[in-house]
C-alpha positions as CSV (number, residue, x, y, z in Angstrom):
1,X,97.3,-10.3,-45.5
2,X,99.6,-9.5,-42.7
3,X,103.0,-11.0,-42.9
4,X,105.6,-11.9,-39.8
5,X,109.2,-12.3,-40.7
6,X,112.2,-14.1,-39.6
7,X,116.1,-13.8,-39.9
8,X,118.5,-14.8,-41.6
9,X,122.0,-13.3,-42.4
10,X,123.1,-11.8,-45.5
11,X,126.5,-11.9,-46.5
12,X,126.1,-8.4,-47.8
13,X,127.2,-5.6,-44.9
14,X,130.3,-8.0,-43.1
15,X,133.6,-8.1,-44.0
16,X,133.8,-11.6,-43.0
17,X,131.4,-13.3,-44.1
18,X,131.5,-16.1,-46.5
19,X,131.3,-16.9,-49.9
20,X,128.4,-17.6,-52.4
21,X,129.3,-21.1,-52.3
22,X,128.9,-21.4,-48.7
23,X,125.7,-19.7,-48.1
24,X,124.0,-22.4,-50.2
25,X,121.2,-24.0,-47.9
26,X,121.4,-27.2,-46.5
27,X,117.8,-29.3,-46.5
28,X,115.2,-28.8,-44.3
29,X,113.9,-31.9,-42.9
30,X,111.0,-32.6,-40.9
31,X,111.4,-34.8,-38.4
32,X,109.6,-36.3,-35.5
33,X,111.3,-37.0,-31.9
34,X,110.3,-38.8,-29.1
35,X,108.3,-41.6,-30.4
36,X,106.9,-44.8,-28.8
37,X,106.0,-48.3,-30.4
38,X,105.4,-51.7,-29.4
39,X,108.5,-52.3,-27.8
40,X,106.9,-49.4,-24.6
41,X,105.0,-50.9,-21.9
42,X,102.7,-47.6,-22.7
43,X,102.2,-48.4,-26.6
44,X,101.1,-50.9,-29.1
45,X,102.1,-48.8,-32.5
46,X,103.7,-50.9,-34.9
47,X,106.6,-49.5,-37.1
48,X,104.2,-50.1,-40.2
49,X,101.6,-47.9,-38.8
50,X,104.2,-45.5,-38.0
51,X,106.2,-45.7,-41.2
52,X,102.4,-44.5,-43.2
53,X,102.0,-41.7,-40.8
54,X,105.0,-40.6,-41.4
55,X,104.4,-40.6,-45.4
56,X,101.0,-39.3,-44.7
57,X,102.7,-36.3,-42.6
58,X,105.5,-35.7,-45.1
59,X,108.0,-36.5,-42.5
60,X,111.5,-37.2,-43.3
61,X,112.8,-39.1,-40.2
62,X,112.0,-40.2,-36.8
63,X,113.5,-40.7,-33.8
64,X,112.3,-43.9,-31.8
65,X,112.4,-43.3,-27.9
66,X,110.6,-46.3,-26.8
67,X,111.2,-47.1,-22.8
68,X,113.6,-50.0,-22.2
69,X,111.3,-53.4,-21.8
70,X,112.3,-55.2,-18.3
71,X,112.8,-58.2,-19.7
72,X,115.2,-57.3,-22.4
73,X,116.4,-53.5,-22.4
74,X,118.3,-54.4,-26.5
75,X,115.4,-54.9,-27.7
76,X,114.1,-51.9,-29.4
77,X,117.5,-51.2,-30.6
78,X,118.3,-54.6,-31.7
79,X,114.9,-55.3,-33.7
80,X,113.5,-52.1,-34.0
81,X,114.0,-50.3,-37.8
82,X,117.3,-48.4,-38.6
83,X,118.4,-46.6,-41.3
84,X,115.9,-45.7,-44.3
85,X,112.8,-47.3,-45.0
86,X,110.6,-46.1,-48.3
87,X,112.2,-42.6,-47.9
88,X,111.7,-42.6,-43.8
89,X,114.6,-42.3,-42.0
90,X,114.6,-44.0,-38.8
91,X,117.2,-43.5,-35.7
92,X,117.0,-45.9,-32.8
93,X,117.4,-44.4,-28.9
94,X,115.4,-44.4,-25.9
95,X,113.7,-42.8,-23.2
96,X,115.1,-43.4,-19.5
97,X,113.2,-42.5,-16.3
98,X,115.3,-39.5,-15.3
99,X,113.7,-37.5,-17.6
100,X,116.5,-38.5,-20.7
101,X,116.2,-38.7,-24.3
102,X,119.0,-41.1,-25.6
103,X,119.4,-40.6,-29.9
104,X,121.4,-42.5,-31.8
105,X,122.3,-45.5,-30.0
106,X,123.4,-48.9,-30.3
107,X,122.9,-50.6,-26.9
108,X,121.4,-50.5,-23.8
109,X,122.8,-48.2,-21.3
110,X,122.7,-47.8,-17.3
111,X,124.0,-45.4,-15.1
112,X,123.4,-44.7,-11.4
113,X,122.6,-41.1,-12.2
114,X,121.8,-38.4,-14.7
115,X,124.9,-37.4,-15.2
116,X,126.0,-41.0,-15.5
117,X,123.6,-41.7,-18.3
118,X,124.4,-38.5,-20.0
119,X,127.8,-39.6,-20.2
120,X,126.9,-43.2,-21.3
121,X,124.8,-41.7,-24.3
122,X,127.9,-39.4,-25.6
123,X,130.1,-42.7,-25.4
124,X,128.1,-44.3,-27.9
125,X,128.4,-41.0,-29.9
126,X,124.5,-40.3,-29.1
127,X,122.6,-37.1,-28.1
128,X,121.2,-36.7,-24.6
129,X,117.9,-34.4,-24.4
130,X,116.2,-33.3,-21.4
131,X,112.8,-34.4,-21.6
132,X,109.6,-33.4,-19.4
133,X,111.5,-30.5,-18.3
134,X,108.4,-29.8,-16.2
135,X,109.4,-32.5,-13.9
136,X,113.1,-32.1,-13.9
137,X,114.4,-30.2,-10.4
138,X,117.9,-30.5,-10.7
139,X,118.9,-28.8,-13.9
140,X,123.4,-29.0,-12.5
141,X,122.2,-32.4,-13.4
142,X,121.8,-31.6,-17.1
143,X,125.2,-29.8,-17.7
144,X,126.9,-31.8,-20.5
145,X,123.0,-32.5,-22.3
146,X,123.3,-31.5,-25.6
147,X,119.2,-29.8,-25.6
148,X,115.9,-30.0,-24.1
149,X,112.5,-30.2,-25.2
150,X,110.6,-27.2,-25.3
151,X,107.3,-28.5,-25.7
152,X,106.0,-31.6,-24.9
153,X,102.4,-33.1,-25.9
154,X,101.9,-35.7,-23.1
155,X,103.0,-32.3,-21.0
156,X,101.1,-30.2,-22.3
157,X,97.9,-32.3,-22.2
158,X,98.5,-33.3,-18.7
159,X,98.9,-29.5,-17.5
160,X,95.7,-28.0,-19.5
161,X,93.5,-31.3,-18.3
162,X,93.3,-29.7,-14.6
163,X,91.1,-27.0,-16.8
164,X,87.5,-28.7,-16.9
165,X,86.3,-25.8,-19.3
166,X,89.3,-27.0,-21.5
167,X,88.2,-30.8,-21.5
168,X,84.7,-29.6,-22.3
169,X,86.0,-27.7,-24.8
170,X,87.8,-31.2,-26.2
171,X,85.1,-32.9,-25.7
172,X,83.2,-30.8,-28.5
173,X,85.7,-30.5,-30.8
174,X,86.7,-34.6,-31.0
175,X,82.5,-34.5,-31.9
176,X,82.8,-31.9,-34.3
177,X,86.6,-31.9,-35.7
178,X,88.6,-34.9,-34.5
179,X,91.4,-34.6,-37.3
180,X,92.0,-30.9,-35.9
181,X,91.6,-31.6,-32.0
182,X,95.3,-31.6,-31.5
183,X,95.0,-27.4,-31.5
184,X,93.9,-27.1,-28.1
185,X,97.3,-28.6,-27.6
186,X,99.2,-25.7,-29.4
187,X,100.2,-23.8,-26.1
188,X,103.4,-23.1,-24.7
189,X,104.5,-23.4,-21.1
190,X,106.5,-19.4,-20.0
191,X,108.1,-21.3,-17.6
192,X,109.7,-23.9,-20.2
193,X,111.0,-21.3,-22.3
194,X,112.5,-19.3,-19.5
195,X,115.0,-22.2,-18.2
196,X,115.7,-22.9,-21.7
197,X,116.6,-19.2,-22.2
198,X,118.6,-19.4,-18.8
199,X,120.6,-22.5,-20.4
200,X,121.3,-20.7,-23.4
201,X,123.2,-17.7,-22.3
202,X,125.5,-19.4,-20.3
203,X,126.2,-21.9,-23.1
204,X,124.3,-23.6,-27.1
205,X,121.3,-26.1,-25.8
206,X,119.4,-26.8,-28.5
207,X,115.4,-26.4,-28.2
208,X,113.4,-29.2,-29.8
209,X,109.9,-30.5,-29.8
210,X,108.7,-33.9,-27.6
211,X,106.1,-35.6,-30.0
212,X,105.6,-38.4,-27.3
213,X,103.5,-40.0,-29.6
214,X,102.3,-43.3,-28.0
215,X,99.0,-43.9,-30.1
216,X,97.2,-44.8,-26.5
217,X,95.1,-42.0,-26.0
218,X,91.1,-42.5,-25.9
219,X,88.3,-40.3,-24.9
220,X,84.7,-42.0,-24.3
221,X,86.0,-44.7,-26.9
222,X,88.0,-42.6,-29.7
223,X,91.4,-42.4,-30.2
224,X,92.7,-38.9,-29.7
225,X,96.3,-39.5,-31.1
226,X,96.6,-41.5,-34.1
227,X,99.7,-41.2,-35.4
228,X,99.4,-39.7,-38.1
229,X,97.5,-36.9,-37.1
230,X,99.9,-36.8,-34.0
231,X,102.7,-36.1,-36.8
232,X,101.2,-33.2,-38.5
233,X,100.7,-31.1,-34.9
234,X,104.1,-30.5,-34.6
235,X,107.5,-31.4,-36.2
236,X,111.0,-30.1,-35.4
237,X,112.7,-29.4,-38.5
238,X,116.7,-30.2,-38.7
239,X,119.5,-28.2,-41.7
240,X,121.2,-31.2,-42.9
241,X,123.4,-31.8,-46.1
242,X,122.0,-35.1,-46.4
243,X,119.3,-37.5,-44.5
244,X,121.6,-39.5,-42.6
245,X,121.5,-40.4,-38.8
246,X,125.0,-38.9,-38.4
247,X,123.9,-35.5,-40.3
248,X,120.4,-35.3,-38.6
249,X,122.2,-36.0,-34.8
250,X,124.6,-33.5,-36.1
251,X,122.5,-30.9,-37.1
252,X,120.4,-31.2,-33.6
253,X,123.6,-31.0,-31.8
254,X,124.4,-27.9,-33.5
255,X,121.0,-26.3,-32.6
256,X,120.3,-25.9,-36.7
257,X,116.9,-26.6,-35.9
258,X,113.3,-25.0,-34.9
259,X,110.3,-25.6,-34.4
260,X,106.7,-26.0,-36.6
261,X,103.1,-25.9,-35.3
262,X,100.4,-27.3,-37.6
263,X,102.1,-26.0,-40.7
264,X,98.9,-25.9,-43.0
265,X,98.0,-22.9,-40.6
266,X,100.7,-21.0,-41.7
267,X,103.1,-21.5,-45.0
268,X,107.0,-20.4,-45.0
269,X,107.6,-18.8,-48.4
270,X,110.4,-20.6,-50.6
271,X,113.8,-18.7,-49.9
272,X,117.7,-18.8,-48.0
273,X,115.3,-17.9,-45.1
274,X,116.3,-20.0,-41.8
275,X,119.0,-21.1,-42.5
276,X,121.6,-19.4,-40.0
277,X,119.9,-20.1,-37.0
278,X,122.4,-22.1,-34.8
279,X,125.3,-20.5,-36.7
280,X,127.2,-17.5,-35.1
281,X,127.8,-14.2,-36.6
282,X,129.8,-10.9,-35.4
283,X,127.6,-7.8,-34.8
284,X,127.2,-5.9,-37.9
285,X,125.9,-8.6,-39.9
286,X,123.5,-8.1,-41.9
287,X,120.1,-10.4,-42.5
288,X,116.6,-10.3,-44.6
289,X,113.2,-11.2,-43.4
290,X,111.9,-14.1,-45.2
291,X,107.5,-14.1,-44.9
292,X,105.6,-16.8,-42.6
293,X,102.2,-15.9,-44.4
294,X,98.9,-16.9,-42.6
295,X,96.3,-19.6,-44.4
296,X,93.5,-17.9,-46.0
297,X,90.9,-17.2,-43.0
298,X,93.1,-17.4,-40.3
299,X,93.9,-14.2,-38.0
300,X,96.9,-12.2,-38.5
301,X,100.3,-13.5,-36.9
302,X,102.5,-11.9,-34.3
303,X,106.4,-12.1,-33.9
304,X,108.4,-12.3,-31.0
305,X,111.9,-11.5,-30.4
306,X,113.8,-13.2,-27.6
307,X,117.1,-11.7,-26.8
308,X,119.4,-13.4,-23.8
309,X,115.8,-14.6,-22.4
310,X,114.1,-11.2,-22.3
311,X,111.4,-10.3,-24.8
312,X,111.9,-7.1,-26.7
313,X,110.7,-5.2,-29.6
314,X,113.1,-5.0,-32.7
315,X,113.8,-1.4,-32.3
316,X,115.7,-2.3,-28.8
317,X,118.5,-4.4,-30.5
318,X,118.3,-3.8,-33.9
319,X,119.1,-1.5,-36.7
320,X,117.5,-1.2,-39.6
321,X,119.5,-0.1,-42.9
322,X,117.9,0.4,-46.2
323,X,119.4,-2.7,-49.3
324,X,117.4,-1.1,-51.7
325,X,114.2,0.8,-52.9
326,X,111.1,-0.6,-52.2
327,X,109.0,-1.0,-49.1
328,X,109.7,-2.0,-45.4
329,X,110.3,-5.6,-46.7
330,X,113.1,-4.9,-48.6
331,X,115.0,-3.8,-45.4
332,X,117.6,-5.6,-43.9
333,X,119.0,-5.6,-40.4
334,X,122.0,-5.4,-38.5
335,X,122.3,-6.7,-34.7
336,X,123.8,-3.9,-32.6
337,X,124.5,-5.9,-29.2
338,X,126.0,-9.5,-28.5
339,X,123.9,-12.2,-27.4
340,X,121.9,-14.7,-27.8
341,X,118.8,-14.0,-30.3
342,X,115.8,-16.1,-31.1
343,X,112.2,-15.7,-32.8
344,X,108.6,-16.8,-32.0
345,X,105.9,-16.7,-34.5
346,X,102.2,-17.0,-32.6
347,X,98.5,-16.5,-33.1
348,X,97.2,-13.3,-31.2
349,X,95.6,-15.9,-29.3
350,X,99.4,-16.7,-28.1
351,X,99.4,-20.0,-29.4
352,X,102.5,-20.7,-31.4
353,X,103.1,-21.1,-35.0
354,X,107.4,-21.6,-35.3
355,X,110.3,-21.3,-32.6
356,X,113.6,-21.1,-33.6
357,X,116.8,-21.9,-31.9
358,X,119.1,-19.5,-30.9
359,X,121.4,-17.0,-33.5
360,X,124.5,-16.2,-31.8
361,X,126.0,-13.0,-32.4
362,X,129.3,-11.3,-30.7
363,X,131.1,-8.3,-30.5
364,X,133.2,-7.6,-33.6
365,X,136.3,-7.7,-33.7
366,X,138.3,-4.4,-32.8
């Protein structure tokens, strides 16, 4: 079985980096953003059936995101759940017409503008999140946002539905695998990933996934997106010390955060393994290759390396330097030019399996 890797420093090979005791991970959580309940004109989810989906999908928190009723914009942040509940944490915000993620916050907000909002979400100590970049064409707009999302599922259903071999294609496999039909879904839009890329090497804009899960989705009488199997498809995992909505926000904010497809397709192996990505490091440093390891039957994986938005091949920024005997697994590697450097795991097919946010390394000191 064929085996794609991804970074992550080593404190071995620079001078300085830190200490034993500092290089003990944080915990992963899996989390789900951009989620709709009752409280959305579009949505009649209760936070019951959401709270068992998210047990059912091993989920660790979500973010709520519902639209602001007319009649009574507090609502969903007044009534809806905060805090923990049975293991789940949830953190209240909301989604706002201007393409605008709002987590983390208390009260209803208004502003006259993007920017305006943006700014109204950071007083409350909140995180504002581009979201439907597809529809967004004034990105100046967007210049104190703390992230974007990088894939959307409404999005992503909307552009592939213009395909009618696609929806015959759904149309077979809700008959024939319902619990799996979310797949056709696991496809990335170039175009996305390419402002996102643009955004990053001007200055950190953390990538994250839009669940957009409204549980209102039918076809011929079935409902498409359950929640729960809408939380399984894909999750975007946060480093945190602790499951808190302070160290969650925190850790998004930071960019200490990627991205999971499906993740019975595809297991990450115990180990340190992502744990640097958001961090900065100076060239030189050294990092290992922890394994993403295909399930049983499924084809063999491909990685990508993104470096300051272009696609490369290791060899073009990377040096490889020999830790020890053994094979081409027991290599580490050292980054050779500045910049911004991130990783994409996908199916030949192209369809993806794990995106990372962005390493950052810089020149070293002289």
């Amino acid at each position: 079985m064929r085996f794609t890797r991804i970074f992550v420093f080593l404190m071995a090979g620079c001078a300085s980096a830190p200490g034993p005791a500092a290089l003990r991970p944080p915990r992963d959580f899996r989390g789900i953003i951009h989620c709709h309940s009752k409280f959305s004109h579009d949505s009649q989810g209760t936070y019951e059936e959401i709270l068992a989906a998210a047990k059912a999908a091993r989920i660790d928190f979500v973010c709520m995101t519902d639209h602001p009723p007319k009649d009574d914009k507090a609502a969903p942040l007044r009534d809806g759940w905060k805090g923990v509940h049975d293991g789940v944490l949830f953190i209240q915000g909301a989604e706002y017409s201007d393409q605008i993620l709002g987590l983390g916050l208390e009260h209803p907000i208004s502003g006259k503008d993007r920017r305006e909002t943006i700014q109204a979400i950071h007083e409350q100590g909140g995180l504002a999140i581009a979201c439907h970049p597809e529809e967004i064409d004034d990105w100046d707009a967007y210049g104190e946002a703390d992230g974007m999302e990088i894939y959307n599922v409404h999005a992503t259903l909307k552009r592939k539905s213009k395909d009618r071999a696609w929806m015959l294609q759904v149309a077979k496999e809700i008959k024939e695998d319902p619990e799996h039909s979310f797949k056709l879904l696991q496809d990335l839009d170039p175009s996305i990933l390419r402002k996102w890329d643009e955004i990053n090497r001007k200055r950190p804009f953390t990538g994250i996934a839009g669940n957009d899960a409204h549980q209102n989705v039918s076809f011929f009488g079935l409902q498409l997106d359950p929640y729960p199997r809408a939380f399984k498809f894909v999750t975007t995992h946060v480093f945190a010390d602790r499951l808190t909505q302070e160290a969650i926000l925190g850790g998004i904010k930071a960019g200490r955060c990627y991205v999971r497809f499906s993740e019975e397709q595809a297991r990450l192996e115990p180990g340190p393994g992502l744990d640097w990505i958001g961090r900065e490091a100076a060239c030189g440093t050294r990092f290992a290759r922890p394994v993403l390891s295909p399930a049983e039957g499924l084809g063999p994986l491909k990685s990508r390396w993104v470096h300051d938005g272009r696609e490369l091949r290791p060899e073009e920024a990377f040096l490889r330097t020999g830790i020890g005997e053994g094979t081409s697994d027991d290599k580490a590697w050292a980054v050779r030019e500045p910049g911004s450097y991130r990783f994409e795991a996908l199916w030949e097919s192209g369809a993806p399996v794990l995106l990372t946010n962005p390493v950052r390394f810089v020149a070293k000191a002289p």
